[in-house]
C-alpha positions as CSV (number, residue, x, y, z in Angstrom):
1,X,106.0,86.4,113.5
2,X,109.1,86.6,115.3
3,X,111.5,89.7,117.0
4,X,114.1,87.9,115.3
5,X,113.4,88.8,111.8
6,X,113.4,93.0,112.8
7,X,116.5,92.2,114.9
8,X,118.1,90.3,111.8
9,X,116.7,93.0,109.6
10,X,118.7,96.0,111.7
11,X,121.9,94.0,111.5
12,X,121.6,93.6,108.1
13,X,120.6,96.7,106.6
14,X,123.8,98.0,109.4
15,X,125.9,96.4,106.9
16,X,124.5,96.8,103.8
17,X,121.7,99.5,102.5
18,X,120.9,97.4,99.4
19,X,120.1,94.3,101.5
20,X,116.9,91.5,100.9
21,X,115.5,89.6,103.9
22,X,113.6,86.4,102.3
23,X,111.5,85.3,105.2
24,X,109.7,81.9,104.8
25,X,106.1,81.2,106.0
26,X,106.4,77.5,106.7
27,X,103.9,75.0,106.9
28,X,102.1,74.6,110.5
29,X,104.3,72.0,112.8
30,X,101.5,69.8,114.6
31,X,99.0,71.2,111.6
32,X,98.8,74.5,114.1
33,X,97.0,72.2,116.7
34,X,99.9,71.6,119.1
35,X,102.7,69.0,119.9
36,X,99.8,67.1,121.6
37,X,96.9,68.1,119.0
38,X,97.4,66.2,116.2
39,X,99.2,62.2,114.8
40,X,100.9,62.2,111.3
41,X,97.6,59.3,110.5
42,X,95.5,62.3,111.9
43,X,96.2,64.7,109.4
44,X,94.1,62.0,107.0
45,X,90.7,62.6,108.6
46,X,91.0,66.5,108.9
47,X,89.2,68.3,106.1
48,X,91.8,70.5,104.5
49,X,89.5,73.9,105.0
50,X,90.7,73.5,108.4
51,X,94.9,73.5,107.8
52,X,94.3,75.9,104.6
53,X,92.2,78.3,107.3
54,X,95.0,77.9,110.2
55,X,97.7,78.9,107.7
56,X,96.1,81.6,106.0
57,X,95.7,83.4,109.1
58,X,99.4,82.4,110.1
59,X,100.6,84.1,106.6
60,X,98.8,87.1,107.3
61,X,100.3,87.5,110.8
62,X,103.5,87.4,109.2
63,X,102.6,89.8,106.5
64,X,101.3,92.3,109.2
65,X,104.8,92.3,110.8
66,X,106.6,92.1,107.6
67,X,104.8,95.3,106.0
68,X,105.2,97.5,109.9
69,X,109.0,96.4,109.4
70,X,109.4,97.2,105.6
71,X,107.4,100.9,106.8
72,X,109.6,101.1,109.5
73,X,112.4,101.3,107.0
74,X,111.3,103.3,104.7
75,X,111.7,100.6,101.4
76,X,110.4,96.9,101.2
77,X,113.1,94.7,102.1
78,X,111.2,91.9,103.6
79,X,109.7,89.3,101.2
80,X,107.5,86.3,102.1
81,X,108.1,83.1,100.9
82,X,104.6,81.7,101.4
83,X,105.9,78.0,101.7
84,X,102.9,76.8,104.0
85,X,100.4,77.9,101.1
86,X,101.9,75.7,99.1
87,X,101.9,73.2,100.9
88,X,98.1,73.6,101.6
89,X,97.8,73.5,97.8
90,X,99.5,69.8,98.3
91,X,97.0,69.1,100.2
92,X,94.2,70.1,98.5
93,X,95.2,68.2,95.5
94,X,95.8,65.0,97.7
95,X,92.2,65.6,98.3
96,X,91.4,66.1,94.4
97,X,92.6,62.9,94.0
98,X,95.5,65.1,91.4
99,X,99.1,65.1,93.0
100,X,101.2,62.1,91.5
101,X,102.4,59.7,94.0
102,X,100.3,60.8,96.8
103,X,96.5,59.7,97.8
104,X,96.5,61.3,101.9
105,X,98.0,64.2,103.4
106,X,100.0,61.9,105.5
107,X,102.3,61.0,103.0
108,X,103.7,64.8,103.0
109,X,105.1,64.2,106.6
110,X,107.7,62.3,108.4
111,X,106.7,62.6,112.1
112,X,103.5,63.9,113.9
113,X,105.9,67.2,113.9
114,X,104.9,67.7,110.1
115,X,108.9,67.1,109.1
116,X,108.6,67.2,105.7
117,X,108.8,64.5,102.4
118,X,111.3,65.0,99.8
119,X,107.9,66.8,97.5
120,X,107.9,69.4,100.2
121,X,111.5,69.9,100.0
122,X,111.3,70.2,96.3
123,X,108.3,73.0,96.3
124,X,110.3,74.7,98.9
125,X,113.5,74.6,96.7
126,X,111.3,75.8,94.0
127,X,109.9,78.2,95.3
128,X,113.0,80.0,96.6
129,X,114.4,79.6,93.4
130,X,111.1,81.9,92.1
131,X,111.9,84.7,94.7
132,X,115.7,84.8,94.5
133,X,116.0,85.2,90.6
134,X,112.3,86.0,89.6
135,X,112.3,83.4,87.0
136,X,109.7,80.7,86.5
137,X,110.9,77.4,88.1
138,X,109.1,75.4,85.0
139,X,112.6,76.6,83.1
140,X,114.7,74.5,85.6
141,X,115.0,70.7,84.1
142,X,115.1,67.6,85.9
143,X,114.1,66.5,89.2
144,X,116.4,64.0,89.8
145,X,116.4,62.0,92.9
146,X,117.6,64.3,95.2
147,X,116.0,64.2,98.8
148,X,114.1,60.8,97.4
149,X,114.8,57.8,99.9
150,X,114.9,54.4,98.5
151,X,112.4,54.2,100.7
152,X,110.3,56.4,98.8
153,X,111.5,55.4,95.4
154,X,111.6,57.3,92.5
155,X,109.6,60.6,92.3
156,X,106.1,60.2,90.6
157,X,106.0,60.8,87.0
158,X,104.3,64.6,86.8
159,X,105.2,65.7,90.2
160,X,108.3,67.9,89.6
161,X,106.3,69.5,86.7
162,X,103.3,70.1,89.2
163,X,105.9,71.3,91.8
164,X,107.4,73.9,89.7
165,X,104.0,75.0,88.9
166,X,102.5,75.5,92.1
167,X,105.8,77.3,93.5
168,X,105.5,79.6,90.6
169,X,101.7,80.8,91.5
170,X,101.9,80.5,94.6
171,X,105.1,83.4,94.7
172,X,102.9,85.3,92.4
173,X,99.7,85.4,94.0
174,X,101.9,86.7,97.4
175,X,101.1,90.4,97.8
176,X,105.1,90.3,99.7
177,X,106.8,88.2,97.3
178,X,108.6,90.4,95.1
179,X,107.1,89.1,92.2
180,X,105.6,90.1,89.2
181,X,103.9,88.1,86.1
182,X,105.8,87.9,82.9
């Protein structure tokens, strides 16, 4: 939640009536603990009920401001891309033992911070893709190696497919996506 986004929304809708504000619930820097709560290796041990718990609760504060703004303005032009709940989903298939590539939650993240892996990137990219033009990612082809490091190597056979999937029901299943199931 953040002043910014009614502020931005003003501005906007001042210069056009038709306007969209996309507004992205991002994964928790520091897992939500703090800049002195939590090491990237730390993010291993932490049972993902805890992150997926912290970030639900984060989403909903968002929502709450985004639905008071949208009222506020009589129509809904706020929308929530719900990107920290799919990262959570990340997680909890590292902890499945079922996302390609990827055995701890670690591996998502750069930095203690929680900057973000090229998968993240992708499922973000995905999942803006889902809200802007309300089509199903799974049409888009190819992965590529865009955002992969040769320090990472190539992506994991399955992931982008995975990806795509996750973004797409994840934007669904977000009461202030936009969406609706074809």
């Amino acid at each position: 939640p953040d002043e910014g986004i009614d502020l931005f929304v003003d501005f906007a809708l001042k210069h056009n009536s038709n306007v969209r504000v996309f507004v992205q619930g991002s994964w928790l820097t520091w897992d939500g603990l703090g800049k002195d709560g939590i090491k990237n290796a730390e993010r291993d041990a932490h049972p993902v009920s805890d992150i997926r718990d912290r970030t639900a609760k984060h989403m909903e504060e968002i929502r709450t401001q985004l639905r008071a703004t949208n009222a506020r303005v009589g129509r809904e032009v706020c929308m929530l891309i719900p990107v920290g709940t799919g990262v959570v989903r990340l997680r909890e298939l590292i902890a499945e033992g079922k996302l390609p590539g990827f055995t701890k939650p670690s591996q998502l993240f750069l930095d203690d911070v929680g900057h973000n892996h090229a998968a993240i990137s992708h499922l973000q990219t995905y999942m803006y893709f889902a809200a802007f033009f309300h089509r199903d990612p799974r049409e888009v082809t190819g992965l590529g190696n865009n955002g992969w490091s040769k320090e990472m190597g190539a992506p994991p056979p399955g992931l982008a497919d995975l990806l795509k999937q996750i973004a797409w029901d994840t934007m669904l299943a977000e009461p202030l996506g936009g969406m609706k199931a074809k």
